[in-house]
C-alpha positions as CSV (number, residue, x, y, z in Angstrom):
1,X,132.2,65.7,93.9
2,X,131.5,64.4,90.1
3,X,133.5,65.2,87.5
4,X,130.4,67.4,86.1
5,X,129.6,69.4,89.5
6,X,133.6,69.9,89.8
7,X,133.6,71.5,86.5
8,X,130.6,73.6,87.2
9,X,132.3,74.8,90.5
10,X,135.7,75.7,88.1
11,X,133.4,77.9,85.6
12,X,132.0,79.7,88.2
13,X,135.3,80.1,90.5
14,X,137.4,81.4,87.0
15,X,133.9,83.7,85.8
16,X,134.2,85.7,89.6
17,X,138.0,85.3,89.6
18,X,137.7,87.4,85.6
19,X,135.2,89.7,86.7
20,X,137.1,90.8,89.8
21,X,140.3,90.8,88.3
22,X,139.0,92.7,84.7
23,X,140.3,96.1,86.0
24,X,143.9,94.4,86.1
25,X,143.6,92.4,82.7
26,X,145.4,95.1,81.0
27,X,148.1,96.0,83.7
28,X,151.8,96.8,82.7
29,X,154.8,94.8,83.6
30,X,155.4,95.7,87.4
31,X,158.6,95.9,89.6
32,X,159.9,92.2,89.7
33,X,158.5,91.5,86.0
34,X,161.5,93.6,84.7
35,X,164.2,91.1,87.1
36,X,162.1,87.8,86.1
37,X,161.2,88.8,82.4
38,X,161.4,91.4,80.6
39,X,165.7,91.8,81.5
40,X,165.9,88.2,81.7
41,X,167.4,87.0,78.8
42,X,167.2,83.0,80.0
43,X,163.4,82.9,79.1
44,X,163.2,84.9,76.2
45,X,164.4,82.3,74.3
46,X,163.6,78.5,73.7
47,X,166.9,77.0,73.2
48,X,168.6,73.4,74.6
49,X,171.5,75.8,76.4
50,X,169.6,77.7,77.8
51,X,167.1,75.2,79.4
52,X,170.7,74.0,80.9
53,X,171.1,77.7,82.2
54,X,168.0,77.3,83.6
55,X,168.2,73.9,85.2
56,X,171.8,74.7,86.3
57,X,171.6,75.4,90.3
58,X,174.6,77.5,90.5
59,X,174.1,78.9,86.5
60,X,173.7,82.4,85.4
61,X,170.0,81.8,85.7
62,X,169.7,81.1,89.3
63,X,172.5,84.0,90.1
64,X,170.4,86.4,87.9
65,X,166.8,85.6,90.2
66,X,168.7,85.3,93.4
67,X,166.4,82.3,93.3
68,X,166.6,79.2,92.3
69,X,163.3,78.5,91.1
70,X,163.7,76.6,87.4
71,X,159.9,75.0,87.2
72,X,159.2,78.7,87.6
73,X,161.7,80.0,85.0
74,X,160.4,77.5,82.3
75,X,157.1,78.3,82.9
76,X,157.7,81.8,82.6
77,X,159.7,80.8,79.0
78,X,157.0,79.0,77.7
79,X,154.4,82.3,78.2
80,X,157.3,84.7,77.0
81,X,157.5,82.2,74.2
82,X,153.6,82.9,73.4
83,X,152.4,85.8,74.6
84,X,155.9,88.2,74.4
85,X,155.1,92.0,75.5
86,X,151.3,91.2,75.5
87,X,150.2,91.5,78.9
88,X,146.2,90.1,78.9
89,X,148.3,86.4,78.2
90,X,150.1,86.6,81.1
91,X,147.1,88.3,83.7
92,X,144.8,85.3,82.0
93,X,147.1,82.6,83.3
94,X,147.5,83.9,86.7
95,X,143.6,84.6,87.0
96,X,143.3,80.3,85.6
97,X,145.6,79.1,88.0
98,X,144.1,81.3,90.8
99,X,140.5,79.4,90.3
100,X,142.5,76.4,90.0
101,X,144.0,76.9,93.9
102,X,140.7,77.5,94.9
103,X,139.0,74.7,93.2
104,X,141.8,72.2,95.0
105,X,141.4,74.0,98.1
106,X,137.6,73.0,98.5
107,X,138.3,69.3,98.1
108,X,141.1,70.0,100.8
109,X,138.4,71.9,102.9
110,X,135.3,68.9,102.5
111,X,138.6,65.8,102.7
112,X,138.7,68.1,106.7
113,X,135.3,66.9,107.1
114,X,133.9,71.0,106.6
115,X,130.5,70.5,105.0
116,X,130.3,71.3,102.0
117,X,128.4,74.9,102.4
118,X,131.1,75.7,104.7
119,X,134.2,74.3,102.9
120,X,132.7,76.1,99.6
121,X,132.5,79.6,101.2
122,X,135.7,79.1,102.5
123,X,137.0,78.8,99.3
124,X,135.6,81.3,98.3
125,X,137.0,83.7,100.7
126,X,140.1,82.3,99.4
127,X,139.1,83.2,95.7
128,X,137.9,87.3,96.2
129,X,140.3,88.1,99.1
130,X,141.7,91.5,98.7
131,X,145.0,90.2,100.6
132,X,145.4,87.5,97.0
133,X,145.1,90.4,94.4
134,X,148.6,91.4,94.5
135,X,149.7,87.7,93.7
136,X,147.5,87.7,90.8
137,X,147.6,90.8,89.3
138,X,151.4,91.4,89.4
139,X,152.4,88.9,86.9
140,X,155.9,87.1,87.9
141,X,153.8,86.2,91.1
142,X,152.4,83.7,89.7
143,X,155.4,81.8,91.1
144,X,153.7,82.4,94.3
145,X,150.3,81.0,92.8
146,X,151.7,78.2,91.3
147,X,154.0,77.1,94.3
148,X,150.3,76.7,96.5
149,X,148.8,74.9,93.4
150,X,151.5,72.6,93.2
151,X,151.8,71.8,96.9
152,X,147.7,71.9,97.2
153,X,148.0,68.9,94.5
154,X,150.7,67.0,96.5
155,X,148.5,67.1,99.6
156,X,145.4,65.5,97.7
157,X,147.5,62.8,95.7
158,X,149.2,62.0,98.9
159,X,146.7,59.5,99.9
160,X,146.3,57.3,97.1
161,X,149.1,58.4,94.4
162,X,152.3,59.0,96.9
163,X,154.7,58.9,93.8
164,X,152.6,61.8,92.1
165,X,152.6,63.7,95.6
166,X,156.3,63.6,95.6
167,X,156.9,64.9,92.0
168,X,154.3,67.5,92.8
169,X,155.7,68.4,95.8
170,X,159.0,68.6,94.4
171,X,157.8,70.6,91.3
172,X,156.6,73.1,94.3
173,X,159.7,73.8,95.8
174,X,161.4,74.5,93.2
175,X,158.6,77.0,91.9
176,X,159.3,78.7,95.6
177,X,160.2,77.4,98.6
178,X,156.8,78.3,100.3
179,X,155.7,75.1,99.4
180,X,157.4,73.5,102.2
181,X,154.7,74.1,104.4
182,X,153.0,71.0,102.9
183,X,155.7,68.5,104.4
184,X,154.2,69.3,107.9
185,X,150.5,69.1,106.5
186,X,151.0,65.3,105.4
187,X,153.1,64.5,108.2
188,X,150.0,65.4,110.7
189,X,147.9,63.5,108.2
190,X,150.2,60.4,108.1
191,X,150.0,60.8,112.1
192,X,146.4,61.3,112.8
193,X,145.7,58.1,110.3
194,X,147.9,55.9,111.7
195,X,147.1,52.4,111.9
196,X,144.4,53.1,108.6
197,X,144.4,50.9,105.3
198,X,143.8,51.6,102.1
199,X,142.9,55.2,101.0
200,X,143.4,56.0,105.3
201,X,146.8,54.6,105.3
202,X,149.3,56.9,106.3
203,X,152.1,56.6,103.3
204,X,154.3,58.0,106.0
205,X,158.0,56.9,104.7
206,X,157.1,58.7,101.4
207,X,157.3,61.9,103.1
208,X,161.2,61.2,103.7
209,X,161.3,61.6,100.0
210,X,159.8,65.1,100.5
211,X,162.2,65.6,102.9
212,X,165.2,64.4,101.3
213,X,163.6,66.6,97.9
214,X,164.0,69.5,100.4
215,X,167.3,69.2,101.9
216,X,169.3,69.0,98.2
217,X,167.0,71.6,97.3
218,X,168.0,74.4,99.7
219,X,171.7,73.7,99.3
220,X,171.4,75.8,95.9
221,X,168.6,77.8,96.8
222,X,170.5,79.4,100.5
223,X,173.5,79.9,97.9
224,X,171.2,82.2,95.3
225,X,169.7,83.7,98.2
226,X,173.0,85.1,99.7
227,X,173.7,87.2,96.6
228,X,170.6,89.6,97.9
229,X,173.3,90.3,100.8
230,X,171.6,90.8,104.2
231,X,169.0,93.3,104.9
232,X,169.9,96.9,106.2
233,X,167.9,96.6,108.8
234,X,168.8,93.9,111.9
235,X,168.1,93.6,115.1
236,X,171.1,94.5,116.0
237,X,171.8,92.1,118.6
238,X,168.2,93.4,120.6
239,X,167.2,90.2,120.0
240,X,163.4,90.8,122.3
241,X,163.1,94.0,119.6
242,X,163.7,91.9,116.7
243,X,160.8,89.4,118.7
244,X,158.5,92.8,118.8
245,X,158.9,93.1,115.4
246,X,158.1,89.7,114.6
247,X,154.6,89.7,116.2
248,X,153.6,93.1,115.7
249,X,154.0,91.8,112.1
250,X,152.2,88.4,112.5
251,X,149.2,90.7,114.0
252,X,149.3,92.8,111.0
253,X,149.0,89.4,108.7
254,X,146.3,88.7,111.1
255,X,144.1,91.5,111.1
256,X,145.1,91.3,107.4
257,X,143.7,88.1,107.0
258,X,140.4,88.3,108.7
259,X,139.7,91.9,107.5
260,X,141.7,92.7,104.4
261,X,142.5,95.8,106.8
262,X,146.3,97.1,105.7
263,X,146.4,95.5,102.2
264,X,148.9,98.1,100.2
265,X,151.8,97.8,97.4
266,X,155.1,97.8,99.1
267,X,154.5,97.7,102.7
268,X,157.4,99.5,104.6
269,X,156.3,99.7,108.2
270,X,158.7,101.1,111.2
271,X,161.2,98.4,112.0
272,X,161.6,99.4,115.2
273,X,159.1,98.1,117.4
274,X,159.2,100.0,121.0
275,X,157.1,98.3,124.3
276,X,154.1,100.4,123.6
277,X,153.1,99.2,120.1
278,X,150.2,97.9,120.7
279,X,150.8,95.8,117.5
280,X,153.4,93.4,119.3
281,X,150.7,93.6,122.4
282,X,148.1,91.8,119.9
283,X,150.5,89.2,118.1
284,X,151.7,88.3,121.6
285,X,148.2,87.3,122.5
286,X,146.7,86.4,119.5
287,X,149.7,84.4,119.1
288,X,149.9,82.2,122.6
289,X,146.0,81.8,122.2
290,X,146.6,80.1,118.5
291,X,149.5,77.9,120.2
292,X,147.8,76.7,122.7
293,X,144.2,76.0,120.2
294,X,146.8,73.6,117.7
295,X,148.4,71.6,120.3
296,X,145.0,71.3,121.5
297,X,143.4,69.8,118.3
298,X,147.0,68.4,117.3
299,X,147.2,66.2,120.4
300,X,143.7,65.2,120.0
301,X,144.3,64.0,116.4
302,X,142.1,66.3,115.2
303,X,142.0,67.3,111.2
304,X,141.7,71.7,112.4
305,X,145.3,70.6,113.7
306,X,146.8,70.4,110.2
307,X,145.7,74.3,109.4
308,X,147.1,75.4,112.1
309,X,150.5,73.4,111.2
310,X,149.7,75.0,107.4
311,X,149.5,78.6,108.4
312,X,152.9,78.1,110.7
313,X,154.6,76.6,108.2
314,X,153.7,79.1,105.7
315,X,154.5,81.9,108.3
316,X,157.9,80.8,109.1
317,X,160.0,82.1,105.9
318,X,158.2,85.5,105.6
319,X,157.7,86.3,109.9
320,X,161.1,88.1,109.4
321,X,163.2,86.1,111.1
322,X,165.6,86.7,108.3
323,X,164.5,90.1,107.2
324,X,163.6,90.9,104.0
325,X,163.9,94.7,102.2
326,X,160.2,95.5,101.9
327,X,159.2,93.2,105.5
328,X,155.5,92.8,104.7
329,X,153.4,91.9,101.2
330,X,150.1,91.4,100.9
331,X,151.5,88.2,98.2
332,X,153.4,86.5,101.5
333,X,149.6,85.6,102.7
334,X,148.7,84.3,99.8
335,X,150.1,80.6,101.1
336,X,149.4,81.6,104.8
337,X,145.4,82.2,104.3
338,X,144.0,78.6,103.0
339,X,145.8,77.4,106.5
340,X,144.1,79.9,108.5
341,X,140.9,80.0,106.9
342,X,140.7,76.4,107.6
343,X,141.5,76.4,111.1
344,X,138.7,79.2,112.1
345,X,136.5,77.2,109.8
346,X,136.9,73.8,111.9
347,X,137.4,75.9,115.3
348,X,133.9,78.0,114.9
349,X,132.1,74.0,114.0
350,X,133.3,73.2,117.4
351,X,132.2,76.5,119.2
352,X,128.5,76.2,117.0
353,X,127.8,72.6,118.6
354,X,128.8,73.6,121.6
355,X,126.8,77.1,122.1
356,X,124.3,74.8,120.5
357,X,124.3,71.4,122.5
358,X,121.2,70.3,123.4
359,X,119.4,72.9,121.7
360,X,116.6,72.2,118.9
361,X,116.5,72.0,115.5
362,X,114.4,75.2,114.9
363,X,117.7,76.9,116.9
364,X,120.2,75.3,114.6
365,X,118.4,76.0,111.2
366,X,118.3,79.9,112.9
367,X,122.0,80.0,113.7
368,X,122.8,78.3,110.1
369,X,120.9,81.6,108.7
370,X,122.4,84.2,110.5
371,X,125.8,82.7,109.9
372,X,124.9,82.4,106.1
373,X,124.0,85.4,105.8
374,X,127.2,87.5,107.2
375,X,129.0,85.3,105.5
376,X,127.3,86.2,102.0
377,X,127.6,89.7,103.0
378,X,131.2,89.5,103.8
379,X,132.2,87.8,100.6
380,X,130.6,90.4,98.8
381,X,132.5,93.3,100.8
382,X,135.6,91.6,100.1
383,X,135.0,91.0,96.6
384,X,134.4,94.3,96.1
385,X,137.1,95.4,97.5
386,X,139.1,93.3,95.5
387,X,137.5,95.0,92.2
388,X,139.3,98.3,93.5
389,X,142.2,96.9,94.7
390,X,142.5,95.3,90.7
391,X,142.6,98.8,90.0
392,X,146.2,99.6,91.3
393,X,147.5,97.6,89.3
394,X,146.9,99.0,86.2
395,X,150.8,100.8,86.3
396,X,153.8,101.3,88.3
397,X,152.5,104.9,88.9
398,X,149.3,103.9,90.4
399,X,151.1,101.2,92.5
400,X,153.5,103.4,93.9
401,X,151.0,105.9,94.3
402,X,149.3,103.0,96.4
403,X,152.3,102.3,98.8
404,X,153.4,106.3,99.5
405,X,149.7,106.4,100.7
406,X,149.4,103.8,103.0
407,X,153.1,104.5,103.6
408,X,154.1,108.3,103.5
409,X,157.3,107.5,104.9
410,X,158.6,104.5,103.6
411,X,160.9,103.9,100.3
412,X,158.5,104.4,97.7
413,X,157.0,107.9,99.0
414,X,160.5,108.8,99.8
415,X,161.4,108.4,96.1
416,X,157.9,109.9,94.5
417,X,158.8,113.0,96.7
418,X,162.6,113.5,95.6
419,X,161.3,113.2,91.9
420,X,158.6,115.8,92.8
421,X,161.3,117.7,94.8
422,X,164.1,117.4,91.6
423,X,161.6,118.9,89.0
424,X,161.2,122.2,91.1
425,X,165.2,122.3,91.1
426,X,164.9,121.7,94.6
427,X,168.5,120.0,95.4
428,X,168.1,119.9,99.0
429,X,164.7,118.9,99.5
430,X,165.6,116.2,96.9
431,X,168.6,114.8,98.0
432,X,166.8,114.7,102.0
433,X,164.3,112.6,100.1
434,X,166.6,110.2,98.2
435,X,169.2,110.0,101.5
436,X,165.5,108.7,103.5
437,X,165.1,106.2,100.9
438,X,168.7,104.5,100.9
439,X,168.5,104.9,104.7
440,X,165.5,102.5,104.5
441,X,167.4,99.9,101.9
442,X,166.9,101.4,98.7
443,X,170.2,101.2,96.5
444,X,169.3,101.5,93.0
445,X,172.1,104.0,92.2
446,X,171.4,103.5,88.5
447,X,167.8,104.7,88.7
448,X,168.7,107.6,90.6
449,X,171.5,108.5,88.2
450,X,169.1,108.3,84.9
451,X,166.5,109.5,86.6
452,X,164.8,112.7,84.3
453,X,163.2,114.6,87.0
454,X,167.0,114.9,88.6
455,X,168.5,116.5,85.1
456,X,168.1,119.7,86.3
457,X,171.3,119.2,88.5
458,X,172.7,116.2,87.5
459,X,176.1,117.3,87.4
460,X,176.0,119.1,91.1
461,X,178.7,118.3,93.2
462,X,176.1,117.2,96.0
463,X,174.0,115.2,94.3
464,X,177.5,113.2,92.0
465,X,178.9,112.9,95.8
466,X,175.5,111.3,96.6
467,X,175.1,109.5,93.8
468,X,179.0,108.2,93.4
469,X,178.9,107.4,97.3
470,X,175.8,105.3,97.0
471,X,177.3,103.1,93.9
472,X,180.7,102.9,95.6
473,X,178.3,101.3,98.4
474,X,176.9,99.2,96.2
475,X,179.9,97.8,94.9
476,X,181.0,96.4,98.3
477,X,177.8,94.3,99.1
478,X,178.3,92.9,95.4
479,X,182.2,92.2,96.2
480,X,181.2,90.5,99.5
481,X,178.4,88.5,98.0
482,X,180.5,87.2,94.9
483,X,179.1,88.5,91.8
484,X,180.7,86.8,88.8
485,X,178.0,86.2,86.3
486,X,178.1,88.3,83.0
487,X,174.7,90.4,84.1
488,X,176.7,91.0,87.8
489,X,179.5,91.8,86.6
490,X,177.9,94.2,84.0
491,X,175.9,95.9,87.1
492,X,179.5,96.6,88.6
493,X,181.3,98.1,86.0
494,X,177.8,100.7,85.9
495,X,178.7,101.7,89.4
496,X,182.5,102.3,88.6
497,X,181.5,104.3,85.1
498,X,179.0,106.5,87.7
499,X,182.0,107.0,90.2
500,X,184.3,108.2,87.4
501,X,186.2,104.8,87.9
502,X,186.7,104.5,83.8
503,X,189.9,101.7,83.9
504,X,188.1,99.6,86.9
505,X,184.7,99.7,84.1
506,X,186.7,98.7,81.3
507,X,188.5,95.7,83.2
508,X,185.5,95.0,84.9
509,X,183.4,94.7,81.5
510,X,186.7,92.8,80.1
511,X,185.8,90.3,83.2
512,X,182.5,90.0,81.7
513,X,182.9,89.5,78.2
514,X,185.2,86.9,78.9
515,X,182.8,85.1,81.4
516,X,180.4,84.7,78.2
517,X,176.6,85.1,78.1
518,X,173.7,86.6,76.2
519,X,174.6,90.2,76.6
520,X,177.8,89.7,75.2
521,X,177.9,91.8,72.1
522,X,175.8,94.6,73.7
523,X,179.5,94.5,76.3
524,X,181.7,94.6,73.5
525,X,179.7,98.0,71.9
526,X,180.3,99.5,75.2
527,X,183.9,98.6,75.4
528,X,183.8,100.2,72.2
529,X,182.3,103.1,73.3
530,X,184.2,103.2,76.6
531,X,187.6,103.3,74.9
532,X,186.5,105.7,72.5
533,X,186.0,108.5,75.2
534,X,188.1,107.8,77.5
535,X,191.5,110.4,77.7
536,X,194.6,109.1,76.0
């Protein structure tokens, strides 16, 4: 495209990408935002030591995230550095880079050979899918949206700028390591143009660099990750349940995908996936027939081959294989979709010539309508829906509000209904509630213990016991995953204060002041404080 059309494109991809996302614009910090920003005291300031912190792969920083991600942290640094606790800043640059994603993913989509009708309403579905607004409007994801942009770059500069591929790739990875599905993308690309010159040459030993990029990258990242300590739910050595789980969960990204059917906030579907689901039943074959459709275009060096490498690639880390807390989120398709969407795109090509071999021109022109035509009507259903699904966004109450309906069961509903439950005086019915939600994963002991609604009967010998057992809980996983940052450490001693454990706080908090870090004088007020009440 020229420069001028490629700008026109932009303005009209960010105006849609504003007017969908308007509802958002003035959303609260959400969830995450607290972890990543607001509680973060790495990117609240711009100093030399703390970009150190930040770069450091086994600093405070990383330990803090459980990630290391530190193009991510210094991008979330510089916007804390403008914008501070106004919000529209930060939902503006998520809602830019979003129409940036989808402005690269249309040259990606007409580079596949998709005409350029087809590779523009592709990325369109891209821009106003419902799956994408979590991503957007919940500000620290725009890790997630500038992990794709990133990677999207390195895939386009591949070709003729291989240096510039390999520090955008790298930049990728370490914004999140979703980004690694585009090592496989360029190594089909590098495969299917073998033998090419110039702008078709392969620039295959380049992607060793990405390789090699990767490999001292997830020495440091697998390291942060362990510190979220394994999930409470496992297979448990049923390893063909744990399978079940898997595709029943690849069909719900599926149906996801091609419907926007189950978006929520905080999915917690059952775990436990028996014979019968008819969930597993549809990823099974949904699953074989999209293995045996790649190597098919794959072996015939076909362009539809590299989607289909995308979406696996971008599958792999979130398909559960290593379960997560909250298993599904409609954010973990955001990478997934742009693969998907251009494999149907390239596989329904082929299945239009073919329906329409040896047909006339007055039959093509009809099928281009029709086809046209649903697929202007479907981009304004999902737009649409995209406009509402802004709206729950807005604040923490209406997301969790979100989840506990599409979820009645799950964490979130568990803990609306305990709150609801410990504002009638209802101990019982409230600690049934809490003791659902901790059997699901949840282990926030400190929110339970400050938590207003349970005031009423705080000091219950139940709900301490509860409340004392669950931090006493907590405090093993963070023994056995090695806390020793200042911010870990100061977690720990919380949980022995909650359990009555006074002299382990005090040492504990000792531990941390003398470990050294930004929250250093607000340790030494409670030391202070701590040694003022406790008995002589």
């Amino acid at each position: 495209m020229t420069p001028r059309r490629t700008l026109a494109v932009f303005a009209g991809f960010l105006l849609l990408a504003l007017v969908i996302y308007s509802p958002a614009l003035h959303g609260a910090f959400l969830s995450d935002d607290e972890l990543y920003l607001r509680a973060n005291p790495y990117v609240q300031t711009l100093t030399a030591e703390n970009l150190r912190i930040l770069l450091d792969p086994s600093g405070a920083a990383t330990a803090h995230t459980a990630n290391y991600a530190p193009v991510f942290l210094l991008v979330l640094a510089l916007e804390w550095h403008v914008f501070g606790q106004a919000v529209v800043g930060y939902h503006l640059v998520n809602v830019l880079a979003h129409a940036s994603v989808a402005l690269l993913l249309l040259e990606i989509f007409r580079r596949a050979g998709l005409p350029d009708r087809v590779a523009l309403g592709a990325s369109l579905f891209f821009l106003v899918h419902p799956a994408n607004v979590e991503a957007v409007a919940w500000i620290t994801q725009l890790k997630t949206i500038l992990c794709l942009l990133l990677a999207a770059a390195a895939l386009l500069l591949h070709p003729r700028r291989p240096l510039l591929a390999s520090v955008s790739f790298g930049l990728g990875i370490l914004t999140k390591t979703s980004a690694l599905f585009a090592l496989p993308v360029a190594a089909h690309e590098a495969w299917r143009r073998r033998g090419g010159s110039g702008d078709e040459a392969p620039r295959a030993p380049w992607l060793g660099v990405w390789a090699l990029l990767f490999l001292l990258y997830m020495g440091p990242q697998l390291a942060a990750f362990s510190h979220l300590g394994e999930s409470p739910w496992r297979a448990d050595n049923d390893a063909l349940g744990h399978l079940r789980t898997i595709l029943a969960i690849g069909a719900r990204y599926l149906a996801m995908a091609a419907t926007s059917f189950g978006v929520s906030a905080f999915h917690n579907p059952s775990l436990t996936t028996p014979w019968a689901d008819p969930w597993w039943w549809a990823g099974l074959a949904l699953g074989t027939a999209i293995v045996i459709r790649a190597l098919f275009v794959i072996r015939r060096g076909r362009a539809e081959g590299a989607f289909w490498l995308w979406a696996a690639a971008a599958y792999a880390p979130i398909s559960q294989l290593f379960p997560f807390l909250f298993p599904m989120g409609d954010r973990y398709l955001y990478v997934v979709l742009p693969g998907l969407v251009g494999a149907v795109c390239c596989a329904g090509i082929d299945l239009q010539e073919r329906l329409l071999r040896g047909r006339g021109a007055r039959a093509r022109r009809s099928s281009s309508r029709v086809v046209m035509a649903l697929a202007c009507a479907g981009l304004l259903a999902l737009g649409a829906r995209s406009f509402e699904r802004a709206r729950v966004f807005e604040s923490s109450q209406s997301v969790n509000l979100d989840a506990a309906r599409h979820y009645p069961d799950g964490i979130v509903a568990s803990l609306l209904r305990a709150k609801r439950l410990g504002r009638e005086n209802d101990l019982e019915g409230a600690l049934s509630a809490l003791q659902r939600a901790t059997a699901l994963g949840f282990d926030d002991f400190h929110a339970i213990d400050t938590e207003p609604a349970f005031a009423t009967f705080k000091s219950a010998p139940r709900f301490r016991g509860f409340v004392s057992e669950l931090a006493g809980a907590w405090l093993s996983q963070a023994r056995g995953r090695g806390y020793s940052t200042q911010t870990e450490l100061r977690g720990m001693a919380q949980a022995h204060l909650v359990r009555g454990e006074r002299e382990q706080a005090e040492q504990t908090l000792e531990e941390a002041l003398a470990r050294g870090g930004p929250a250093s004088d607000e340790i030494r007020r409670q030391l202070e404080e701590l040694r003022g009440r406790a008995p002589r």
